[in-house]
C-alpha positions as CSV (number, residue, x, y, z in Angstrom):
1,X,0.0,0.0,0.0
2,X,1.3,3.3,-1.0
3,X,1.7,6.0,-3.2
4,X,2.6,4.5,-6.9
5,X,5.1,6.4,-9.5
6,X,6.2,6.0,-12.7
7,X,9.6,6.9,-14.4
8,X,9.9,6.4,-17.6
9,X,13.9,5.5,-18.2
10,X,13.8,5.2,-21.8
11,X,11.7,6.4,-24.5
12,X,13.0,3.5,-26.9
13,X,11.0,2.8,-30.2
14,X,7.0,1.9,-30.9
15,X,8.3,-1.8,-31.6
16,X,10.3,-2.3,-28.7
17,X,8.3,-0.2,-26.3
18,X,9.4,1.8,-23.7
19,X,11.6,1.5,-20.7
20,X,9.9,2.2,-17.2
21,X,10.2,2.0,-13.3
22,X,7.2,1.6,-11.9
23,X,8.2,1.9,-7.8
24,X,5.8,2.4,-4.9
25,X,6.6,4.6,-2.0
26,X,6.0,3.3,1.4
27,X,6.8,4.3,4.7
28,X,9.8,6.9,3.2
29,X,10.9,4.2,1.0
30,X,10.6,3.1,-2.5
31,X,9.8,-0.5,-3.0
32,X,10.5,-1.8,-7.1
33,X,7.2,-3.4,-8.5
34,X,8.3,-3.6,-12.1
35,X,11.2,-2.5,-14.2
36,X,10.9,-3.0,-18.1
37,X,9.6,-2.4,-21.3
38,X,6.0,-1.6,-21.7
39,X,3.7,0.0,-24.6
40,X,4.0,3.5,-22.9
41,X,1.0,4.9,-25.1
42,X,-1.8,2.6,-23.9
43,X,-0.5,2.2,-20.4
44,X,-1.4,6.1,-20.1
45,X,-4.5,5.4,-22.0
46,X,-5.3,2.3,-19.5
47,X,-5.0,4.9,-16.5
48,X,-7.4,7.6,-18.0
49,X,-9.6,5.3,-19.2
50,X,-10.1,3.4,-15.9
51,X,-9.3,6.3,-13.6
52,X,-12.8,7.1,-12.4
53,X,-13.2,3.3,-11.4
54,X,-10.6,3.4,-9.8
55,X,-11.7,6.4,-8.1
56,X,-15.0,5.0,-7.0
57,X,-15.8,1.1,-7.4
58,X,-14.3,-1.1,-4.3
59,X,-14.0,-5.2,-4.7
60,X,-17.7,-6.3,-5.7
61,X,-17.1,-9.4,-3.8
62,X,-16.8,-9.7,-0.3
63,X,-15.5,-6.9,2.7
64,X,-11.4,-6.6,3.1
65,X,-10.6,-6.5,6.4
66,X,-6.8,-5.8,7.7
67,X,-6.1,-6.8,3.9
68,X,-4.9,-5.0,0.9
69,X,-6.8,-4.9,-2.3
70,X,-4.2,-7.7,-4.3
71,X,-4.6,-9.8,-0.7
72,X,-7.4,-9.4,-0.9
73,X,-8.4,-10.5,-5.0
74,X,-5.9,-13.2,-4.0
75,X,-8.4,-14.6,-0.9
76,X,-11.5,-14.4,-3.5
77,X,-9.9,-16.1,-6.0
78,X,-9.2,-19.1,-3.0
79,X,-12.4,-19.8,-2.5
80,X,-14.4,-18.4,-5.7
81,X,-17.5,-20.5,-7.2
82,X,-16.4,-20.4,-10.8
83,X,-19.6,-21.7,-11.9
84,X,-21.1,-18.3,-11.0
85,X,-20.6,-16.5,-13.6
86,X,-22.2,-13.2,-12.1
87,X,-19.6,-13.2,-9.4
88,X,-16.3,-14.3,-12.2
89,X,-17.6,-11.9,-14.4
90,X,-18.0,-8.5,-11.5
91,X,-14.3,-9.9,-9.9
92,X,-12.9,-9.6,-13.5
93,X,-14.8,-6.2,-14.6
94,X,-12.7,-5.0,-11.5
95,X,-9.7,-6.6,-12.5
96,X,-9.8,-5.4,-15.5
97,X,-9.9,-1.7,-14.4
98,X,-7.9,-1.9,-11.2
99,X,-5.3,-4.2,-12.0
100,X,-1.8,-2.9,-14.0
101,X,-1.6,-6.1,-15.3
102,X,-4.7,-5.4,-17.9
103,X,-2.7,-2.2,-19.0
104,X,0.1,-4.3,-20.3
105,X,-1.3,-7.4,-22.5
106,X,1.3,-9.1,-24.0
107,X,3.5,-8.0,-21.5
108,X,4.6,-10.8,-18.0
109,X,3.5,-7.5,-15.6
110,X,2.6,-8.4,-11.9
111,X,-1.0,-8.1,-10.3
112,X,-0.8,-4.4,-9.0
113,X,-3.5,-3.5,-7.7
114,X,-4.9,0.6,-7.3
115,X,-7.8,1.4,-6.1
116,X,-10.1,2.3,-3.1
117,X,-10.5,-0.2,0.1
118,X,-12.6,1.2,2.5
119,X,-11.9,4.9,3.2
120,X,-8.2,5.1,1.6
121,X,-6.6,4.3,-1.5
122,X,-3.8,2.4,-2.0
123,X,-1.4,0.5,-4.5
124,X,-0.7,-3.3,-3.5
125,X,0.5,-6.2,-5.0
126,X,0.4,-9.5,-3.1
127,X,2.2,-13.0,-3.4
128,X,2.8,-15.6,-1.0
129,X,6.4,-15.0,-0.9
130,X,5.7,-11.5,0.7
């Protein structure tokens, strides 16, 4: 959880994409979420396009508690009935315009997560080795 920022490193060409740091800040420090090459132009687009979800819509399923948003997807996705497709198909609207990963198609980019949980925002990314 934290404050998210982007630095792009090197502008590169349309083929190859561009080269970016993507780092959150916590607690004073900065903590490396992804460094490499993305398509620069639609991961801008991705934010605009997304950024009033983002603003507004919390997890459709279930109440996070002590948790982060990407703990939290990660617990759903435990114990989700895939054979209801209304729930799979509100948890991946969500996805799909919370999580960084959706900005980068094509792309091996983690599940970072922004977006609103509770009364704060936050950035998170989860994985059981953290």
């Amino acid at each position: 959880m934290g404050r998210l920022n982007i630095r792009l490193l090197d502008i590169g060409s349309l083929d190859d994409g561009q080269l970016i740091d993507l780092t959150m800040e916590e607690n004073g420090s900065l903590k490396s979420l992804f460094k490499g090459r993305v398509d620069f132009q639609p991961f801008v687009k991705w934010f605009l396009d997304n950024e009033e979800d983002i603003k507004s819509f919390e997890i459709p399923v279930g109440y996070l508690t002590r948790m982060s948003i990407a703990e939290g997807i990660h617990s759903i996705y435990e114990t989700l009935d895939v054979n209801n497709d209304e729930v799979v198909d509100k948890m991946f609207d969500y996805r799909s315009s919370h999580c960084l990963r959706f900005a980068n198609r094509g792309i091996d980019f983690p599940d970072i997560y922004i977006g609103k949980n509770g009364v704060r925002y936050e950035v998170s990314i989860f994985n059981k080795h953290e």
